[in-house]
VEXDREN-2710 file (C-alpha; in Angstrom, 1 decimal):
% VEXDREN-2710
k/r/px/py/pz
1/UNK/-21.1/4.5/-15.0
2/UNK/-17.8/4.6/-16.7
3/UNK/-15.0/2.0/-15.6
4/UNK/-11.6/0.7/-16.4
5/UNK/-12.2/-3.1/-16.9
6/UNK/-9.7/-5.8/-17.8
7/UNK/-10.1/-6.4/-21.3
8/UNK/-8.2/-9.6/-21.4
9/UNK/-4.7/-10.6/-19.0
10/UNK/-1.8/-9.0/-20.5
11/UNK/0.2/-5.8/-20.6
12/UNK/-1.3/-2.2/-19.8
13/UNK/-3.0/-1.7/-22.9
14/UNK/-5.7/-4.5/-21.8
15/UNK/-7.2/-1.5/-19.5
16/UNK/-10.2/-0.1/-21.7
17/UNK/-12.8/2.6/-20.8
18/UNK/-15.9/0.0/-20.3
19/UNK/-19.6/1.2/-19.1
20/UNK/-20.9/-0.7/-16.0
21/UNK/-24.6/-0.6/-14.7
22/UNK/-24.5/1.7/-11.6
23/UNK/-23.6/-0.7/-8.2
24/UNK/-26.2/-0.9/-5.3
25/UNK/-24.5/-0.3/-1.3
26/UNK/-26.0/-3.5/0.5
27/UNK/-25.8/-3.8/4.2
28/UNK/-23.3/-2.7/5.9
29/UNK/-22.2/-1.0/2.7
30/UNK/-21.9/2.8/1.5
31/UNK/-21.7/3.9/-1.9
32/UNK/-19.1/6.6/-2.7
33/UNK/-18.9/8.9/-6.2
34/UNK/-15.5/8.4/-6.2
35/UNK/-13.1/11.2/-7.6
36/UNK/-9.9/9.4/-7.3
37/UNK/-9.1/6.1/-7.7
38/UNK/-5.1/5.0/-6.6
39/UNK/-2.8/2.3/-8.2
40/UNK/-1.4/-0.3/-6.5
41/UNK/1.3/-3.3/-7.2
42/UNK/-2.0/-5.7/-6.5
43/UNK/-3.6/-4.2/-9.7
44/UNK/-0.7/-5.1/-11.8
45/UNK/-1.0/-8.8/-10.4
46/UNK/-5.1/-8.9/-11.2
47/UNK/-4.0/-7.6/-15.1
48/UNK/-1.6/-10.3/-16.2
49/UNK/-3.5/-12.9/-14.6
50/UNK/-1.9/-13.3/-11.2
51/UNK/-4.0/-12.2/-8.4
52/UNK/-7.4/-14.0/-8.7
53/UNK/-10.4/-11.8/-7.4
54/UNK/-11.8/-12.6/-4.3
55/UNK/-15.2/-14.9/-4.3
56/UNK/-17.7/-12.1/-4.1
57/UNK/-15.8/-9.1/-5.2
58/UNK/-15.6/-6.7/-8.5
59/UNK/-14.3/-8.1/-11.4
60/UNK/-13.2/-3.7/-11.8
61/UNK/-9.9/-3.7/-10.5
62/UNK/-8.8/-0.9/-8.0
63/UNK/-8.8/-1.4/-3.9
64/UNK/-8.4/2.2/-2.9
65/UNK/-10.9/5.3/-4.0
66/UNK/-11.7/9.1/-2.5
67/UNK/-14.6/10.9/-3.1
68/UNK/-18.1/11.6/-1.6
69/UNK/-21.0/9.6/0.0
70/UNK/-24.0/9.4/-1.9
71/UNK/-26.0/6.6/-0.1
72/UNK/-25.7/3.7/2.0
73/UNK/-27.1/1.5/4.8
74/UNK/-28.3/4.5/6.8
75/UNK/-27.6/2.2/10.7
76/UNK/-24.2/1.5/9.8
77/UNK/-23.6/4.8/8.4
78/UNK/-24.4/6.3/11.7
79/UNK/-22.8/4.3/13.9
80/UNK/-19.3/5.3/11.9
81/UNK/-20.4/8.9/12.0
82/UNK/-21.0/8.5/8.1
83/UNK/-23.8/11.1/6.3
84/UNK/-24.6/11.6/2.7
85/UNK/-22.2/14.2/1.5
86/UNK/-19.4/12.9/3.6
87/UNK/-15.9/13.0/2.0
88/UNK/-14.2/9.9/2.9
89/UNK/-11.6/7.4/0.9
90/UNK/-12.0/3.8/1.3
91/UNK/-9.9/0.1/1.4
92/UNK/-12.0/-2.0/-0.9
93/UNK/-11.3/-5.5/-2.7
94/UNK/-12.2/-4.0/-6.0
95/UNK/-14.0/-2.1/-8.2
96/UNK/-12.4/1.3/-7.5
97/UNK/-11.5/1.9/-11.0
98/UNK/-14.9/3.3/-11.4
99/UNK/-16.7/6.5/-11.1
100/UNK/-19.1/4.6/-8.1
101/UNK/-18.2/2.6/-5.9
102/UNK/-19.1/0.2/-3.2
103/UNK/-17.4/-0.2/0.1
104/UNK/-17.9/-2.0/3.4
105/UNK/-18.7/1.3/6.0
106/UNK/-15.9/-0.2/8.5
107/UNK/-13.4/0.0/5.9
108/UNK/-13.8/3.8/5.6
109/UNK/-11.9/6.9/7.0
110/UNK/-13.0/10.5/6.7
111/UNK/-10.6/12.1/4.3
112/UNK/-8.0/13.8/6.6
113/UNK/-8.3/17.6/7.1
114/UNK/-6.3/19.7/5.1
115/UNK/-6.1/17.1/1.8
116/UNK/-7.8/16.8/-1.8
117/UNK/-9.7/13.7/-2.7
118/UNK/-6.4/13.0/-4.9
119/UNK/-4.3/12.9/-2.1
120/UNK/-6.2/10.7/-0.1
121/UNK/-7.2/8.5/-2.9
122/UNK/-3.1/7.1/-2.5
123/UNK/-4.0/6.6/1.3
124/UNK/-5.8/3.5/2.3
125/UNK/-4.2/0.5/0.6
126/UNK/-0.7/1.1/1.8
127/UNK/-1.9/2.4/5.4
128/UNK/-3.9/-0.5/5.6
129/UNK/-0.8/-2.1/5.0
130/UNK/2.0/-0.9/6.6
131/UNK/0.0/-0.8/9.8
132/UNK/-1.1/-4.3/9.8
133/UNK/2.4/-5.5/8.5
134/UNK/4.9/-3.3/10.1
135/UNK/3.1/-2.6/13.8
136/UNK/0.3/-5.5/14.4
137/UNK/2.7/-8.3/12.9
138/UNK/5.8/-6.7/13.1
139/UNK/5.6/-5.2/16.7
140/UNK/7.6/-2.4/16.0
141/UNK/8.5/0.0/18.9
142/UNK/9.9/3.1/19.2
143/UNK/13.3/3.1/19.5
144/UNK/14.1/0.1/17.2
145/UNK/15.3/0.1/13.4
146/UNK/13.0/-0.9/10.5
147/UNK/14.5/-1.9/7.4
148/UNK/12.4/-1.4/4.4
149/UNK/13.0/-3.1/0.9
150/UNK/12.0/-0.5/-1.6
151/UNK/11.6/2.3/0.6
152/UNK/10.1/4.9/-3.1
153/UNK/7.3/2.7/-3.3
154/UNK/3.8/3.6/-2.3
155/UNK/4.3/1.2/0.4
156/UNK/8.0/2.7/1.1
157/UNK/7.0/6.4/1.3
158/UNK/4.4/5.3/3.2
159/UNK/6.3/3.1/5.7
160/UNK/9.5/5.4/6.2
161/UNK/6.8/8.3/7.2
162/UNK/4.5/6.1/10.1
163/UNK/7.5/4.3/11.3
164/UNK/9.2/7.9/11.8
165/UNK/6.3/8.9/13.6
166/UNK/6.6/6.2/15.8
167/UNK/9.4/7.3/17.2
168/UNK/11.8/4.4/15.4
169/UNK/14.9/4.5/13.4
170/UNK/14.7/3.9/10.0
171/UNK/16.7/2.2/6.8
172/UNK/16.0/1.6/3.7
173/UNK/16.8/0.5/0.5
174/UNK/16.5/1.6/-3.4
175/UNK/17.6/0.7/-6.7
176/UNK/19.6/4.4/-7.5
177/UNK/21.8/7.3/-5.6
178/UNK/18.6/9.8/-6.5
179/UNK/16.0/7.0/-4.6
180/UNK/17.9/6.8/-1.9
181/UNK/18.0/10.8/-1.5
182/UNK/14.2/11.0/-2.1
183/UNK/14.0/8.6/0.9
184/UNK/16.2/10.8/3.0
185/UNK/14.5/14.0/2.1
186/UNK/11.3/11.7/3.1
187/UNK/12.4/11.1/7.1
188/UNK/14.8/8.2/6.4
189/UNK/17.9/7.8/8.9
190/UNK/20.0/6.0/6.3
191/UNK/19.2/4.6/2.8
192/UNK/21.7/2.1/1.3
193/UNK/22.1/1.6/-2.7
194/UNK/21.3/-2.2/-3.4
195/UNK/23.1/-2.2/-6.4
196/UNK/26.1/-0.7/-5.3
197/UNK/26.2/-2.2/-1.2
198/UNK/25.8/-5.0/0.3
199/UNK/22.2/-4.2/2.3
200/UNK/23.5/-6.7/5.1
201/UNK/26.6/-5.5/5.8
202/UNK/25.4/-1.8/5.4
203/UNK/22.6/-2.9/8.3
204/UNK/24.3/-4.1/10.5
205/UNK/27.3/-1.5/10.3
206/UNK/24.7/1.1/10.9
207/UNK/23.2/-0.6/13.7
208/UNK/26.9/-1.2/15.7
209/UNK/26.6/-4.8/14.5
210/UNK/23.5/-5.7/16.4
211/UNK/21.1/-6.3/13.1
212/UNK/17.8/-4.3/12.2
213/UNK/14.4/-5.5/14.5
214/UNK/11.8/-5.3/11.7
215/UNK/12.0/-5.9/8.5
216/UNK/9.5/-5.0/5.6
217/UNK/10.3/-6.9/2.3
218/UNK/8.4/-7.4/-0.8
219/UNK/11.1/-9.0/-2.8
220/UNK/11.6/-12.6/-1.0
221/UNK/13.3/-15.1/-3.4
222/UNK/17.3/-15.1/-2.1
223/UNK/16.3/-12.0/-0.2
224/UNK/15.4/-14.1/3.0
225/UNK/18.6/-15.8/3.8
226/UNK/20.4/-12.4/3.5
227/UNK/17.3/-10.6/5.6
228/UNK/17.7/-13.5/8.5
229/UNK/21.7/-12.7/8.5
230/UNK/20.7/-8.9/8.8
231/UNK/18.0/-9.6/11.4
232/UNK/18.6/-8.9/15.4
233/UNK/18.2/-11.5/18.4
234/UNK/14.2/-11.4/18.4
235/UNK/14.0/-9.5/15.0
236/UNK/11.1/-9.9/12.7
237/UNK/10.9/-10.4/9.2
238/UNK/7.1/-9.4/7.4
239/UNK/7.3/-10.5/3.8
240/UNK/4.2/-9.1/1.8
241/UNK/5.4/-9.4/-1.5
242/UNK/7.6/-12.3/-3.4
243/UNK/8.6/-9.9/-6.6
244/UNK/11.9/-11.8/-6.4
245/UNK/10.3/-15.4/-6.3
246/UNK/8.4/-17.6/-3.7
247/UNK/10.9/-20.0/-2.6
248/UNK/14.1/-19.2/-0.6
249/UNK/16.5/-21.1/1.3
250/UNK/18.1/-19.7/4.9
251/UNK/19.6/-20.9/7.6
252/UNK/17.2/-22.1/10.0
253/UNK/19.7/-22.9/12.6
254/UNK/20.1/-18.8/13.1
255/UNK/16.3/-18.3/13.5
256/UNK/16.8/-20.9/16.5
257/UNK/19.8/-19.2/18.0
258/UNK/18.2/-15.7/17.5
259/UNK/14.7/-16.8/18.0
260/UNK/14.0/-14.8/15.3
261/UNK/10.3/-14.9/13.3
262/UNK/9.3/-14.9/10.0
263/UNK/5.4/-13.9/8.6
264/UNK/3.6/-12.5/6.0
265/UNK/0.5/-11.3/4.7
266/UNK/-2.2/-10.4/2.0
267/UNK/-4.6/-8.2/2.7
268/UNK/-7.2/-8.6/-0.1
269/UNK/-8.8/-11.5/1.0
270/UNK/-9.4/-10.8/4.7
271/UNK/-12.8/-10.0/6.4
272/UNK/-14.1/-6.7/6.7
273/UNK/-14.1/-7.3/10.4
274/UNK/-10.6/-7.9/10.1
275/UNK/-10.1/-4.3/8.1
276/UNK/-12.4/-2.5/10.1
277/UNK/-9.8/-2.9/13.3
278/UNK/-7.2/-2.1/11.2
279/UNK/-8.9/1.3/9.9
280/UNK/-9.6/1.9/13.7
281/UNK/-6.3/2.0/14.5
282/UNK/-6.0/4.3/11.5
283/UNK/-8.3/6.7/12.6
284/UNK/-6.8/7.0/16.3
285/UNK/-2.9/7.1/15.7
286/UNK/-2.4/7.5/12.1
287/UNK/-4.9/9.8/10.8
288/UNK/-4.0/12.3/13.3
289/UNK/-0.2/12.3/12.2
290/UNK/-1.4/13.1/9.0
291/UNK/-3.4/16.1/10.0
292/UNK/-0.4/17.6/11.8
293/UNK/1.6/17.5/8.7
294/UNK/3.7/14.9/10.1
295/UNK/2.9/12.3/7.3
296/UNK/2.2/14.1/3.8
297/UNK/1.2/11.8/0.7
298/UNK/3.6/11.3/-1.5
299/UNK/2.3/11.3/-5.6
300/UNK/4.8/11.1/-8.3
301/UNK/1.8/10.9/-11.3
302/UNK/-1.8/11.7/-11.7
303/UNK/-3.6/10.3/-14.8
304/UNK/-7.2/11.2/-15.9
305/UNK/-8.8/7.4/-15.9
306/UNK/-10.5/7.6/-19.3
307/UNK/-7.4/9.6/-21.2
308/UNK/-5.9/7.8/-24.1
309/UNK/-2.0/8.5/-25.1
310/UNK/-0.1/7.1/-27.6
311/UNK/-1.1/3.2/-27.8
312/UNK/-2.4/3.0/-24.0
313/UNK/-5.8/3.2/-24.3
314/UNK/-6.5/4.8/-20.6
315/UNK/-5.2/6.8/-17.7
316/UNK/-5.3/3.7/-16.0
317/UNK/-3.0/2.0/-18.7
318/UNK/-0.4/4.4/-18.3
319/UNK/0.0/4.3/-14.9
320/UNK/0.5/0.4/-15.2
321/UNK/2.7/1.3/-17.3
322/UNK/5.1/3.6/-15.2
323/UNK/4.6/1.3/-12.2
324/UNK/6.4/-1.5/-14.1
325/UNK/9.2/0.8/-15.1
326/UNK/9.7/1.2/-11.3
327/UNK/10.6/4.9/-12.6
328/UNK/8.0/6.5/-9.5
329/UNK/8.3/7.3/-6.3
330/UNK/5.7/7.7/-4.0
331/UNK/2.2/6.6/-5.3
332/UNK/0.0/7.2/-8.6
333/UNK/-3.3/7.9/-9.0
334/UNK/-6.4/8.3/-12.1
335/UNK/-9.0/10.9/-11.4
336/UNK/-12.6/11.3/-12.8
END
């Protein structure tokens, strides 16, 4: 089969078309002929050498994929309410940049009525996500304010649309006055330019001065201490990226006076058990939103995998490429 492999750590160009002997589904496993395969922040991490590969998984990166069911374990299959043919996308912890690939039956979700493989290629890794981060560690309700850092990011677009459909208010922020307005246009109550405004202040003069509830960041560094001054009494702040560094100072004596919490996540290395609740939560709340039109994906790019341009020597390449210009909103994806 033809894959996009990791030449060597580096910059984008290190994505080559490679050939790969065809993978085998195991127990508990179904193999899907994937038609697209999405890009996520993660990838970027496994190219330059700073995201190890889990013990066990695809050296291939890519942890999302769409496409059709060609075989499996034929028990665990039907217990999902999986058959050959089936059009479903799947979470995996790699080898999606490949025309097959293998994924754990639990961690799969019929693609959602009314959507292309394409579109629900960009689905699983930030659903998985934003669910697990923003409602199972998070606790979000309805009726209180999420702030999101980064909110035209796959896992922004993403975020602003479920917590919407949740029935909670939303902020976020981006890095330009046309961001901001994409984020709007998305479902977003109020999106504040963090070049241009202090995110704190902006918070918590939206929010009468109270403070946000939940916050999704991926930046961390000297993001904390100004995300625990922005936080409400009991608010929760769910750090699953540290773009901006791992070490931060804050004041703890607010987190005591405001009982406030601080987690994070990854979601790579978890057990399938551990996914497979998460995609059953999915599959009952989520999935039907998206059927209703209430959540639409959101795609700035699609590459063919295997097409060269210029001196990137893949589909793959060039969308590593525009996802470290941060020049995208929404999600990209390679097709094959």
């Amino acid at each position: 089969m033809n894959v996009i492999e990791i030449q060597s750590f580096g910059a984008p160009a290190v994505l080559v078309p490679g050939t790969r002997p065809e993978p085998v589904a195991g127990a508990g496993e179904l193999l899907i002929r994937v038609s697209a395969s999405g890009i996520n922040r993660p990838d970027v991490l496994q190219r330059t050498g700073n995201y190890p590969v889990p013990p066990g998984a695809s050296d291939i990166p890519g942890l999302e994929v769409a496409g059709v069911v060609v075989s499996g374990d034929a028990a665990a299959m039907a217990a999902a309410g999986f058959s050959v043919g089936d059009r479903v996308c799947a979470l995996v912890a790699g080898g999606g940049y490949a025309q097959l690939c293998v994924a754990p039956v639990a961690q799969c979700l019929p693609v959602p009525k009314g959507l292309t493989d394409t579109e629900a290629a960009s689905l699983p890794e930030t659903f998985f996500t934003v669910w697990s981060n923003v409602f199972d560690r998070g606790r979000l309700q309805a009726g209180e304010t999420l702030l999101i850092q980064g909110g035209t990011s796959g896992i922004g677009v993403t975020a602003i649309q479920m917590a919407k459909a949740a029935g909670a208010t939303v902020i976020v922020t981006a890095g330009s006055d046309a961001k901001c307005q994409a984020c709007l246009d998305l479902g977003a109550d109020h999106a504040i330019n963090y070049k241009t405004t202090d995110f704190v202040a902006e918070a918590k003069r939206i929010t009468g001065g109270l403070g946000v509830n939940v916050i999704l960041d991926m930046v961390a560094g000297d993001y904390v201490a100004r995300e625990v001054e922005a936080l409400a009494e009991d608010g929760r702040l769910v750090i699953i990226a540290v773009q901006g560094g791992v070490k931060a100072e804050f004041n703890a004596g607010m987190v005591l006076r405001r009982r406030l919490s601080i987690t994070g996540s990854t979601l790579r290395p978890r057990p399938v058990a551990f996914k497979a609740a998460i995609a059953q939560s999915l599959r009952q709340t989520v999935w039907p939103w998206i059927e209703s039109g209430h959540i639409k994906p959101v795609i700035h790019s699609v590459f063919g995998a295997m097409d060269a341009a210029g001196d990137l020597p893949s589909g793959a390449a060039q969308a590593h490429a525009l996802m470290e210009s941060n020049q995208h909103i929404g999600k990209l994806v390679v097709t094959w």
